[in-house]
PDB file of N, H, CA, C and O in Angstrom:
ATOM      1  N   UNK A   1      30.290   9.572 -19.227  1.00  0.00           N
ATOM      2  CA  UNK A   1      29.941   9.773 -17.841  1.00  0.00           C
ATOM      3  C   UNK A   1      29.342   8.486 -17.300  1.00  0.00           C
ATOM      4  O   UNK A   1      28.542   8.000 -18.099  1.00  0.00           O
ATOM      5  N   UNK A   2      29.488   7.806 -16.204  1.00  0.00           N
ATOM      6  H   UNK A   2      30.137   8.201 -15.554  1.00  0.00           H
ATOM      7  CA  UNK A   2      29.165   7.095 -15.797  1.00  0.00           C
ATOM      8  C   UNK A   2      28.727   7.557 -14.277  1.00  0.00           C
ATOM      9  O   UNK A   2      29.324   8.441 -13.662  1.00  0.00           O
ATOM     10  N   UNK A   3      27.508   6.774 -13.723  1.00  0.00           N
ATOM     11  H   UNK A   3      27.023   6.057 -14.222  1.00  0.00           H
ATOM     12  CA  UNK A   3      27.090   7.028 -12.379  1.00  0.00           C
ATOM     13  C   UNK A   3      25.873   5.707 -12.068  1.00  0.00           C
ATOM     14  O   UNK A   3      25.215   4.937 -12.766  1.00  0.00           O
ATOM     15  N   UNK A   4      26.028   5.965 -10.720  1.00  0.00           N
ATOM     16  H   UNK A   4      26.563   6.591 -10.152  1.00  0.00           H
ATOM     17  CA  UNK A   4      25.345   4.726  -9.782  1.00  0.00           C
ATOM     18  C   UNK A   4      23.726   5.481  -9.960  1.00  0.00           C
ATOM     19  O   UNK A   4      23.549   6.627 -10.372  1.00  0.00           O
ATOM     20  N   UNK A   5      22.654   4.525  -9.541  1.00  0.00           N
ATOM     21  H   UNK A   5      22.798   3.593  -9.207  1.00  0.00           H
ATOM     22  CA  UNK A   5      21.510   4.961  -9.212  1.00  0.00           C
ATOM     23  C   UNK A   5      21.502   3.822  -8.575  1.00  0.00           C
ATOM     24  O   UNK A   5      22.226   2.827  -8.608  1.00  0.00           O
ATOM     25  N   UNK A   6      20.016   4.301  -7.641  1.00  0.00           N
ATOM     26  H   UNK A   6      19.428   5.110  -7.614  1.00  0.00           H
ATOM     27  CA  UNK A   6      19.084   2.934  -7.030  1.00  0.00           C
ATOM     28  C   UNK A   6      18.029   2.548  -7.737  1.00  0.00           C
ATOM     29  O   UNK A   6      17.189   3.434  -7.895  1.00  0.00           O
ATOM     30  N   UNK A   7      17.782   1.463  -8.240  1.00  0.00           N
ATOM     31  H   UNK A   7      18.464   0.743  -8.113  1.00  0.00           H
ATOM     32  CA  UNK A   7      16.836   0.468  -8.383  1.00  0.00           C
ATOM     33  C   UNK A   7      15.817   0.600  -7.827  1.00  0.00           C
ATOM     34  O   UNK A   7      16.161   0.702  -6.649  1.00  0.00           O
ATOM     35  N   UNK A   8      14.319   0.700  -7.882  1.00  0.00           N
ATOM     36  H   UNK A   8      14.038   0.618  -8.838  1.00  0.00           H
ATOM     37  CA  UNK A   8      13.400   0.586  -6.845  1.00  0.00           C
ATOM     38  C   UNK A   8      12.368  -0.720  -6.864  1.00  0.00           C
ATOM     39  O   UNK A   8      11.471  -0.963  -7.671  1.00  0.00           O
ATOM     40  N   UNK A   9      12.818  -1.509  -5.649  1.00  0.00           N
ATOM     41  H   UNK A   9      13.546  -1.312  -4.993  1.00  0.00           H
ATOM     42  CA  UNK A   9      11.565  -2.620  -6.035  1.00  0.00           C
ATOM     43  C   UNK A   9      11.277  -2.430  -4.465  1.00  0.00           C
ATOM     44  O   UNK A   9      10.297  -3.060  -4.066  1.00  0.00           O
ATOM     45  N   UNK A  10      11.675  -1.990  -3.914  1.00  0.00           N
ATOM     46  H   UNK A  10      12.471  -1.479  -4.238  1.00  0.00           H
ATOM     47  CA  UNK A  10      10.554  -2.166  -2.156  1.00  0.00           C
ATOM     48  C   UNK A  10      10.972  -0.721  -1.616  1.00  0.00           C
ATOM     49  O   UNK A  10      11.473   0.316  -2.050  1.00  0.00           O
ATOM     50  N   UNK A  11      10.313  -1.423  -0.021  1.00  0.00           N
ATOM     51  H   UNK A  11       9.906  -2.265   0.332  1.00  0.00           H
ATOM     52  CA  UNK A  11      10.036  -0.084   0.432  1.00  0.00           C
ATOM     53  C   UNK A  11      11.677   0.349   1.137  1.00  0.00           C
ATOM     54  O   UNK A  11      12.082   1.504   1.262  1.00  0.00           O
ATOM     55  N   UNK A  12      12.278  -0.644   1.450  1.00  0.00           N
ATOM     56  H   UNK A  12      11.948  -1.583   1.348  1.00  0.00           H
ATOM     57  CA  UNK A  12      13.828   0.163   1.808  1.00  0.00           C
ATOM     58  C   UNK A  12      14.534   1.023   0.062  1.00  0.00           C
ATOM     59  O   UNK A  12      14.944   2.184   0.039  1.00  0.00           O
ATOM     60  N   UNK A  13      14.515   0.495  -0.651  1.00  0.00           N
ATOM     61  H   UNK A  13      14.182  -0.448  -0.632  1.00  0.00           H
ATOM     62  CA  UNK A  13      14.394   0.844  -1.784  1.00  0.00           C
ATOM     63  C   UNK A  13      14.156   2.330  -2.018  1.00  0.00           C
ATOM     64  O   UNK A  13      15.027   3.136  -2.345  1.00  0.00           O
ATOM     65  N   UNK A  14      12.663   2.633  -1.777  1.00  0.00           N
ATOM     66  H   UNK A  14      11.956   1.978  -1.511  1.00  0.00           H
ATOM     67  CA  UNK A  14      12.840   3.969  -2.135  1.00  0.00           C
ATOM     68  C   UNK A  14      12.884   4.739  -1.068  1.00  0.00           C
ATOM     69  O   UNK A  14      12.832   5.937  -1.345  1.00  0.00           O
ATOM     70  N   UNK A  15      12.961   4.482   0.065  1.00  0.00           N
ATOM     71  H   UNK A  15      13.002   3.509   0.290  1.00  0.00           H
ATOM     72  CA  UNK A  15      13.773   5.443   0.800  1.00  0.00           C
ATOM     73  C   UNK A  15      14.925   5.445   0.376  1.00  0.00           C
ATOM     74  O   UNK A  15      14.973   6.561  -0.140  1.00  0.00           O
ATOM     75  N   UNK A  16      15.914   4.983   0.217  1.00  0.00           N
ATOM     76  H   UNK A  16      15.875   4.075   0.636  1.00  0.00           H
ATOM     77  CA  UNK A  16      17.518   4.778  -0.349  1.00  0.00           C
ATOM     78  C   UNK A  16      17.477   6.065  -1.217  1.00  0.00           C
ATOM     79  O   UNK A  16      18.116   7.101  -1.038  1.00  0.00           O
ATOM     80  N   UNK A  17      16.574   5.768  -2.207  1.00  0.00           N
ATOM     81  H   UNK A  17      16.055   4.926  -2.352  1.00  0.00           H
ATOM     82  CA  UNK A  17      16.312   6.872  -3.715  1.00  0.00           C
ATOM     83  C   UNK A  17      15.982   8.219  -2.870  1.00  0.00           C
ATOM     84  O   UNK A  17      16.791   9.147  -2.902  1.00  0.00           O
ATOM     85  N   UNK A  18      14.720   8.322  -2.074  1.00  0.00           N
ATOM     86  H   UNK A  18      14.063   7.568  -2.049  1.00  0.00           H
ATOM     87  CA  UNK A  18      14.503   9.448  -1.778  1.00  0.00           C
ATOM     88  C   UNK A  18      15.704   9.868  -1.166  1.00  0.00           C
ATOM     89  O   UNK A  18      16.072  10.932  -1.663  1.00  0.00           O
ATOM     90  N   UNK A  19      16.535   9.413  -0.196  1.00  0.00           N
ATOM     91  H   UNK A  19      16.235   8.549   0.209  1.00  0.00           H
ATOM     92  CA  UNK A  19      17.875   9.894   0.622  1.00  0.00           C
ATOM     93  C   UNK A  19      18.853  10.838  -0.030  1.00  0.00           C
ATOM     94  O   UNK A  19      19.306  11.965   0.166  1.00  0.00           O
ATOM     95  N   UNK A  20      18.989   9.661  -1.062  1.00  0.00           N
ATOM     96  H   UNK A  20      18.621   8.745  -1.221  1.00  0.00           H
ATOM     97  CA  UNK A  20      19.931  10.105  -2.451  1.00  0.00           C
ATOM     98  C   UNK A  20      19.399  11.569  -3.147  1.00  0.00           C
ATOM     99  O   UNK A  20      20.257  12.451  -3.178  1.00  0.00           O
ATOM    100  N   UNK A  21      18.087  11.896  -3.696  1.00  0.00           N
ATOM    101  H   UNK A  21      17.391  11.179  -3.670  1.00  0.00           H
ATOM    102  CA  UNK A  21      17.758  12.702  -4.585  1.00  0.00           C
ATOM    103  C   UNK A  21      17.648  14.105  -3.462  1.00  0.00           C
ATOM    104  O   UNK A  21      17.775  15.301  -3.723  1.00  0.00           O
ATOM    105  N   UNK A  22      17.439  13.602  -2.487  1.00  0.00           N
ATOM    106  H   UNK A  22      17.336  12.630  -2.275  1.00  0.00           H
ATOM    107  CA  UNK A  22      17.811  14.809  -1.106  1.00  0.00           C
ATOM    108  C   UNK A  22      18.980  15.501  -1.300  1.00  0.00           C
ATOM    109  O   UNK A  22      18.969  16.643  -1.760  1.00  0.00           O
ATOM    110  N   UNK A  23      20.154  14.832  -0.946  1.00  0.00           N
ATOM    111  H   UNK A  23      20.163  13.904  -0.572  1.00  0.00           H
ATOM    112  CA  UNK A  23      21.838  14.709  -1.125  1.00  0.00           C
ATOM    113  C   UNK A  23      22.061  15.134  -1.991  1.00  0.00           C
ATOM    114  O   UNK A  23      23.029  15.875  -1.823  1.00  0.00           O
ATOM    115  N   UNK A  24      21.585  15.139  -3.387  1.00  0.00           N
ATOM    116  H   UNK A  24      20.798  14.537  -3.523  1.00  0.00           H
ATOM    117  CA  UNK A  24      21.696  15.859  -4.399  1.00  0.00           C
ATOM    118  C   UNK A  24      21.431  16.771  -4.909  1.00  0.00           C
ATOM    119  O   UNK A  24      21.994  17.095  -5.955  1.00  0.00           O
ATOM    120  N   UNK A  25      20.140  17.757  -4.144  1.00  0.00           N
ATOM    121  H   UNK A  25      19.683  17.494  -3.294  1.00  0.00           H
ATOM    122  CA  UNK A  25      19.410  18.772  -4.645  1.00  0.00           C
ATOM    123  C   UNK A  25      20.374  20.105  -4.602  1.00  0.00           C
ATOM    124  O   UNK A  25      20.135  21.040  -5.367  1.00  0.00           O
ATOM    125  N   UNK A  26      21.373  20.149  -3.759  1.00  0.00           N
ATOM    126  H   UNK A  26      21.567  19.389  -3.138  1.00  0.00           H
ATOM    127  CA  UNK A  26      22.220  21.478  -3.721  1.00  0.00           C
ATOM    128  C   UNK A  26      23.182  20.893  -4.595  1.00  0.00           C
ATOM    129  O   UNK A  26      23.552  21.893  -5.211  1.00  0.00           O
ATOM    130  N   UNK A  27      23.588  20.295  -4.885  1.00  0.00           N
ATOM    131  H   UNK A  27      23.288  19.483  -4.385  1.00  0.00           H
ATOM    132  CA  UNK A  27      24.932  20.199  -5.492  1.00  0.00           C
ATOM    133  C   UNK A  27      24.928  20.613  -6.710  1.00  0.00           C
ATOM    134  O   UNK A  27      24.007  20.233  -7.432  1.00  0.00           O
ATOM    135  N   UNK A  28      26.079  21.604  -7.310  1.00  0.00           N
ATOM    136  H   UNK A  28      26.827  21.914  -6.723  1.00  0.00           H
ATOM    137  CA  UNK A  28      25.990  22.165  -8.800  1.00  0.00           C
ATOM    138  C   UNK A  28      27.053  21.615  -9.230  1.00  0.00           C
ATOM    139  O   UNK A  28      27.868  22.496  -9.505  1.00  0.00           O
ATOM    140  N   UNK A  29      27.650  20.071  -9.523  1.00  0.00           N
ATOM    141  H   UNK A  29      26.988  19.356  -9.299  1.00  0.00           H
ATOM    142  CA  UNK A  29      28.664  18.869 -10.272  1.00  0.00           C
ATOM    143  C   UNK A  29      27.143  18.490 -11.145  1.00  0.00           C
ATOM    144  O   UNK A  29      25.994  18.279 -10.758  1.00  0.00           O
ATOM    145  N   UNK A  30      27.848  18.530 -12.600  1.00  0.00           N
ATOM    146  H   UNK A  30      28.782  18.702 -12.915  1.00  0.00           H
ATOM    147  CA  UNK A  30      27.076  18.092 -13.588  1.00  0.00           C
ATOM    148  C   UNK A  30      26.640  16.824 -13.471  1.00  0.00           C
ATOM    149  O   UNK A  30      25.584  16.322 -13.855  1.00  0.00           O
ATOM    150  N   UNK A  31      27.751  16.254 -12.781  1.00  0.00           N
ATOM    151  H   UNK A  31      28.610  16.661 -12.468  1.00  0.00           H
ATOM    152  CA  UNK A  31      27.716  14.720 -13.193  1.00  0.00           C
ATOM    153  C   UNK A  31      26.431  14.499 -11.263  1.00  0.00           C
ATOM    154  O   UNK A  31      25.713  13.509 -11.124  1.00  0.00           O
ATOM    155  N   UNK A  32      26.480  15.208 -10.577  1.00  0.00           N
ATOM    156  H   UNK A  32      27.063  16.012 -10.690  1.00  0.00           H
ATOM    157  CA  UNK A  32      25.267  14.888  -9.880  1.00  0.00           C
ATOM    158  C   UNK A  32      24.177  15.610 -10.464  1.00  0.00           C
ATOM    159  O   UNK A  32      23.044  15.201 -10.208  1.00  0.00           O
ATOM    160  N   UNK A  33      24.265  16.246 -10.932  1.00  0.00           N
ATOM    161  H   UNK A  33      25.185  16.578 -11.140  1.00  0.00           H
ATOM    162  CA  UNK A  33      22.673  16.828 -11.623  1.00  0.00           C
ATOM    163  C   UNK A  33      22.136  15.773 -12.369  1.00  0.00           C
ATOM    164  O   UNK A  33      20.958  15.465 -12.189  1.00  0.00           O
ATOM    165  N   UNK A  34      22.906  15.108 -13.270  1.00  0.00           N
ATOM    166  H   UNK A  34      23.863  15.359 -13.416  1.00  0.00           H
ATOM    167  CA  UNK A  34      22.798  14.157 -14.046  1.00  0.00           C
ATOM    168  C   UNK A  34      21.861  13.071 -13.139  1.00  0.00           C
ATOM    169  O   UNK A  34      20.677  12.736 -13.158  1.00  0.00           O
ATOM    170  N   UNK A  35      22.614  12.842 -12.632  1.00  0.00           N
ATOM    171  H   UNK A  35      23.576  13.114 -12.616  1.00  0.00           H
ATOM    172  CA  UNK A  35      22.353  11.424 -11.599  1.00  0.00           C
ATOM    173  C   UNK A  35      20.968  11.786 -10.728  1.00  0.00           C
ATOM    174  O   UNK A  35      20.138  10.894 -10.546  1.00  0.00           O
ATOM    175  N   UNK A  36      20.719  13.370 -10.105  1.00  0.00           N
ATOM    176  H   UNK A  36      21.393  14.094 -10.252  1.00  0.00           H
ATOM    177  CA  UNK A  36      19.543  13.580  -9.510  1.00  0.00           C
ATOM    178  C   UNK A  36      18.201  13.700 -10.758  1.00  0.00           C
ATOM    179  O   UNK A  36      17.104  13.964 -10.266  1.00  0.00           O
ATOM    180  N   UNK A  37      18.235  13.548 -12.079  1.00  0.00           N
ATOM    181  H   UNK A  37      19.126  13.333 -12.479  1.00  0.00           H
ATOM    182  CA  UNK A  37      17.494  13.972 -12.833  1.00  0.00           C
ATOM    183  C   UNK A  37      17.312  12.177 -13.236  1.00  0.00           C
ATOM    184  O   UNK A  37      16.226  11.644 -13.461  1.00  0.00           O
ATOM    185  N   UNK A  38      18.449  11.579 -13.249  1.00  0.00           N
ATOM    186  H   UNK A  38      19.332  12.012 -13.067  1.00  0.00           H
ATOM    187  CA  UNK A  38      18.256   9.946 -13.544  1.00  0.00           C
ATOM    188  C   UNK A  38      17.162   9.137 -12.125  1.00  0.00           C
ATOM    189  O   UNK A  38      16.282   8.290 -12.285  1.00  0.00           O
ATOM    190  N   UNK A  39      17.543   9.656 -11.047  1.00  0.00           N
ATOM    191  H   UNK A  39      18.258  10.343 -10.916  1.00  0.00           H
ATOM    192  CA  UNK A  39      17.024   8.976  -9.934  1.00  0.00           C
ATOM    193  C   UNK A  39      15.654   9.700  -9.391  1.00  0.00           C
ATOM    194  O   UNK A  39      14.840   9.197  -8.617  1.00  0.00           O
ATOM    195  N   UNK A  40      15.600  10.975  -9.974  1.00  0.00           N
ATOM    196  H   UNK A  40      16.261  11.383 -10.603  1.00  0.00           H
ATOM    197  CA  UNK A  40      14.532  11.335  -9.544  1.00  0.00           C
ATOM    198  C   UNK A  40      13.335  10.973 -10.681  1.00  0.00           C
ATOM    199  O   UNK A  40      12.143  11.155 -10.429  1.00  0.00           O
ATOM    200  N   UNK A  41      13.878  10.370 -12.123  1.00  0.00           N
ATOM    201  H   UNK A  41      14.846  10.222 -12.328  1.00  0.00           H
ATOM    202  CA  UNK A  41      12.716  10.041 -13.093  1.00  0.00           C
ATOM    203  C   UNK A  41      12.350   8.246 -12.632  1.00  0.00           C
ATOM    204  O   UNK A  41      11.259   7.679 -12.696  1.00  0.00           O
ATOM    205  N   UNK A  42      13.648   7.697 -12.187  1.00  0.00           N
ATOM    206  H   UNK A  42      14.534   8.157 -12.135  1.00  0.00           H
ATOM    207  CA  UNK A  42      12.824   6.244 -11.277  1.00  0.00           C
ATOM    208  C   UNK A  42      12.191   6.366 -10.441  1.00  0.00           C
ATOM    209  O   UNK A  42      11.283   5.535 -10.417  1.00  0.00           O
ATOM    210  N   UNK A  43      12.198   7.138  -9.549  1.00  0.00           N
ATOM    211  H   UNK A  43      12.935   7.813  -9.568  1.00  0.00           H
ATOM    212  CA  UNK A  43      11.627   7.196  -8.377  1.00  0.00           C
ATOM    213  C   UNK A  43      10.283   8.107  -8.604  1.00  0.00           C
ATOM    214  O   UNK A  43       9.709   8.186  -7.519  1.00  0.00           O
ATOM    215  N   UNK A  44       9.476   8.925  -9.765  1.00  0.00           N
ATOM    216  H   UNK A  44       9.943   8.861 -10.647  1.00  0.00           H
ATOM    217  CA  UNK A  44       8.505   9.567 -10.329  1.00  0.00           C
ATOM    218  C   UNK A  44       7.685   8.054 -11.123  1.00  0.00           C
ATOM    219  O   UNK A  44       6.488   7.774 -11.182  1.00  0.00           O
ATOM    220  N   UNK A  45       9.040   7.216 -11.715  1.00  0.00           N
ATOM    221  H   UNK A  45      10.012   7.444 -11.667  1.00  0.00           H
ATOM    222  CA  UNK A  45       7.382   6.018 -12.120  1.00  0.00           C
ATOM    223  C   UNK A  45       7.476   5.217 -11.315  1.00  0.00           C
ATOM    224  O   UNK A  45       6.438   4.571 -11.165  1.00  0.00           O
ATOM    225  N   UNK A  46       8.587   4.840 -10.458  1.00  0.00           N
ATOM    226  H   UNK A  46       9.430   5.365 -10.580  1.00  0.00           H
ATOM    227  CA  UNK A  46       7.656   3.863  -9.106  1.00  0.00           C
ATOM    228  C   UNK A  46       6.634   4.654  -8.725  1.00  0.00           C
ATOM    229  O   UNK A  46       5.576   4.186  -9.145  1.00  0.00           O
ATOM    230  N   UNK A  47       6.466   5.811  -8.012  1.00  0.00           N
ATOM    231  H   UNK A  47       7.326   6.191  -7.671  1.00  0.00           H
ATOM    232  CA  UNK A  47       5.698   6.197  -7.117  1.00  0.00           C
ATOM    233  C   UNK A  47       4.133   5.981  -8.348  1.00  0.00           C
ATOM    234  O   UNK A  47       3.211   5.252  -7.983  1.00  0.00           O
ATOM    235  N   UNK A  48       4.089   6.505  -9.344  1.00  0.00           N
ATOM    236  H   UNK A  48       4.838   7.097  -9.640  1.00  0.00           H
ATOM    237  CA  UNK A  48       3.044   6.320 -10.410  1.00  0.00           C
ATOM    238  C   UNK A  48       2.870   4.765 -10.664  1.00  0.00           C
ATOM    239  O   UNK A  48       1.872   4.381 -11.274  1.00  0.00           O
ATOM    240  N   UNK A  49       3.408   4.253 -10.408  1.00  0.00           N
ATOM    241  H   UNK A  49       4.219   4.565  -9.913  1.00  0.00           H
ATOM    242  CA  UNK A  49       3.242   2.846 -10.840  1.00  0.00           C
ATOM    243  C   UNK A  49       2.398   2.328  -9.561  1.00  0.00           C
ATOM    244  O   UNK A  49       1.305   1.792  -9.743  1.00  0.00           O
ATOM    245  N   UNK A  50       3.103   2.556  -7.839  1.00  0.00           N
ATOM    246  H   UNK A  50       3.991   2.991  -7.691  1.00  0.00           H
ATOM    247  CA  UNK A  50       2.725   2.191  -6.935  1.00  0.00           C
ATOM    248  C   UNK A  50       1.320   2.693  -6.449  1.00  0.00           C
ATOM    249  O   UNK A  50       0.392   1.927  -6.192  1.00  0.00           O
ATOM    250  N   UNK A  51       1.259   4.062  -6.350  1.00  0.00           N
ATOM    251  H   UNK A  51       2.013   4.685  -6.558  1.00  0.00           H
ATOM    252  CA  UNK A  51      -0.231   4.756  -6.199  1.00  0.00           C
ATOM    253  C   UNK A  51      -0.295   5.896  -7.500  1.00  0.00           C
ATOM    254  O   UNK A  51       0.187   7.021  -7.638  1.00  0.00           O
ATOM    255  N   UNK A  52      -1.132   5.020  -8.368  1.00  0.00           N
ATOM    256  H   UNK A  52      -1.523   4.106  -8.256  1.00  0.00           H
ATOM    257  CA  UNK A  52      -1.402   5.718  -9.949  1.00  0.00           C
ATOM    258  C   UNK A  52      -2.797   6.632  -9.096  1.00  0.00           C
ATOM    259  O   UNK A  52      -3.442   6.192  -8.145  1.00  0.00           O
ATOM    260  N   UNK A  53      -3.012   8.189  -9.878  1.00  0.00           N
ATOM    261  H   UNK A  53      -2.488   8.546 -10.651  1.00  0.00           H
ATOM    262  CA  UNK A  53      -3.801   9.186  -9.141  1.00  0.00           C
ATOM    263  C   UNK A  53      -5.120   8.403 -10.294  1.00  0.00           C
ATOM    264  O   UNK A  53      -4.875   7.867 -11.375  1.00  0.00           O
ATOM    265  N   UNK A  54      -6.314   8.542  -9.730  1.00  0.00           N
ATOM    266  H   UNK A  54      -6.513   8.977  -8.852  1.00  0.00           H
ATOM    267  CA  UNK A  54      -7.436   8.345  -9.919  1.00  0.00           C
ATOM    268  C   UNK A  54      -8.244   9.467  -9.990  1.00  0.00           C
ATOM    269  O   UNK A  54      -8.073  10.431  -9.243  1.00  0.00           O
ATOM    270  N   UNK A  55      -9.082   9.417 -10.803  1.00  0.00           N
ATOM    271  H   UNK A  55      -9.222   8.634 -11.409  1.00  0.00           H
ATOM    272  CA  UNK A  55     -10.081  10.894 -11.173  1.00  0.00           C
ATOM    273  C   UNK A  55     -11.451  11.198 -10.040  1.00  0.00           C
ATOM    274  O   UNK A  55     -12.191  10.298  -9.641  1.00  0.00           O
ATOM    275  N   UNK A  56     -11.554  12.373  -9.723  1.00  0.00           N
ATOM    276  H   UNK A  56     -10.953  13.104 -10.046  1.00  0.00           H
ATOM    277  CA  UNK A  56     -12.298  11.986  -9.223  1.00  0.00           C
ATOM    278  C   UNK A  56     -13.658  12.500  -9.475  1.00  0.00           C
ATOM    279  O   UNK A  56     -13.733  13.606 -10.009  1.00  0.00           O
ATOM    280  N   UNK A  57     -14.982  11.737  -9.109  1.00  0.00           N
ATOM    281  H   UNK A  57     -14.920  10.838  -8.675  1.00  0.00           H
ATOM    282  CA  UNK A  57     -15.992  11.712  -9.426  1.00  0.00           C
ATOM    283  C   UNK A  57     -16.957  13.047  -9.371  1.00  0.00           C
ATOM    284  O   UNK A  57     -16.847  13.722  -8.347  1.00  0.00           O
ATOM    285  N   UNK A  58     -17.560  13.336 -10.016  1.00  0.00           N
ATOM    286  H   UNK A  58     -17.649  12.789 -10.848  1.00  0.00           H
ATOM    287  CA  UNK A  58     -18.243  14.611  -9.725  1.00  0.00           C
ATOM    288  C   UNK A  58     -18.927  14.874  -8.259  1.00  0.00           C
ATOM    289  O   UNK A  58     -18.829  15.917  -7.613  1.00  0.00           O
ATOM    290  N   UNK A  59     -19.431  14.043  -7.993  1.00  0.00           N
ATOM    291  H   UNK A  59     -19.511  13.196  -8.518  1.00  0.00           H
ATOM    292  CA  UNK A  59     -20.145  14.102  -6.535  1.00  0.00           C
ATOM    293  C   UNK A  59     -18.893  14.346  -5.558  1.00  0.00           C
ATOM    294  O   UNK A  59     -19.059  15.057  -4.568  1.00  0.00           O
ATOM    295  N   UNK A  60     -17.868  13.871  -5.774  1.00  0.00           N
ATOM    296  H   UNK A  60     -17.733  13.293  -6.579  1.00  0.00           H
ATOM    297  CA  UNK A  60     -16.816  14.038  -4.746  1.00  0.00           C
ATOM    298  C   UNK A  60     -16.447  14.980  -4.778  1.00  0.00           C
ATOM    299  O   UNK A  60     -16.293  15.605  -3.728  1.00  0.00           O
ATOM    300  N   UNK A  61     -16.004  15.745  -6.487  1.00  0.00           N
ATOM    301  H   UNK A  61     -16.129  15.237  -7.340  1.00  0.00           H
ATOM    302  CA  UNK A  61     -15.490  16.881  -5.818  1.00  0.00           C
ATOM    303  C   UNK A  61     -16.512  18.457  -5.868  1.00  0.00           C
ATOM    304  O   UNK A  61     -16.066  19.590  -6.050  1.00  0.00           O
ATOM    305  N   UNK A  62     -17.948  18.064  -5.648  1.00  0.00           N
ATOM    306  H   UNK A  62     -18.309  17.143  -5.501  1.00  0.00           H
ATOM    307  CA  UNK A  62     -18.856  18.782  -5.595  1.00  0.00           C
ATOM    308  C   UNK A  62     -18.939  18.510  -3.867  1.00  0.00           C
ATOM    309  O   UNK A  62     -19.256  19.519  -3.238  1.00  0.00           O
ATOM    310  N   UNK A  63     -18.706  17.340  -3.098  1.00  0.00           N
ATOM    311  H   UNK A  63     -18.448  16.521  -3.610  1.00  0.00           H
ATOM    312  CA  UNK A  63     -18.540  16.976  -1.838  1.00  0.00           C
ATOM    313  C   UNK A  63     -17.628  17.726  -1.058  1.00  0.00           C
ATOM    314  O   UNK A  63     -17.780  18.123   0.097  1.00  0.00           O
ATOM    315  N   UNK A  64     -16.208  17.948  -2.178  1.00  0.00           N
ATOM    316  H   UNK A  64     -16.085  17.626  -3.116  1.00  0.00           H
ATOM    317  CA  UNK A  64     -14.898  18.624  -0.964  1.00  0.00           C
ATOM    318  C   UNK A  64     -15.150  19.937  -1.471  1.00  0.00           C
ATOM    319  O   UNK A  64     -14.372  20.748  -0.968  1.00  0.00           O
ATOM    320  N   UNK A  65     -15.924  20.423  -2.254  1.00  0.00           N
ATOM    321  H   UNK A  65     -16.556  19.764  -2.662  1.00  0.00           H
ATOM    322  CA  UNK A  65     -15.669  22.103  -2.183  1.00  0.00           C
ATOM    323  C   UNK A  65     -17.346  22.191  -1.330  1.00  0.00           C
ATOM    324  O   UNK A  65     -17.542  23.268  -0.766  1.00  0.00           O
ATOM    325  N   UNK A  66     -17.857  21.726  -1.284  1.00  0.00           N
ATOM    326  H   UNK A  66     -17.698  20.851  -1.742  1.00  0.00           H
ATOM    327  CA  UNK A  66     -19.249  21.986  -0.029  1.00  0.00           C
ATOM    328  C   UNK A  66     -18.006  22.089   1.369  1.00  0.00           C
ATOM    329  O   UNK A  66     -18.391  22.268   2.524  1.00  0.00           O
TER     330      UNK A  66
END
């Protein structure tokens, strides 16, 4: 099986990816499931790579449930 993905290094970039993994969410062709499960695991560590989640501090979240 062979198939295309996008690359992500900027911000046209992953819009492209997000467009794509859109386009793909109904479709039941193996070979796009394939490809939405390939493009949606690049586009899960850019986004982790770009804004990694941070813990947050006790006072804070003693702050958002006040």
């Amino acid at each position: 099986m062979e198939t295309n993905v996008t690359i992500i290094e900027n911000e046209g970039d992953l819009l492209a990816a997000e467009e794509l993994v859109s386009s793909l969410m109904d479709s039941d062709n193996p070979v796009d499931r394939a490809r939405l499960r390939a493009q949606a695991g690049i586009l899960q560590a850019y986004e982790a790579q770009k804004w990694p989640v941070r813990e947050a501090s006790v006072a804070e979240i003693i702050q958002y449930i006040m």
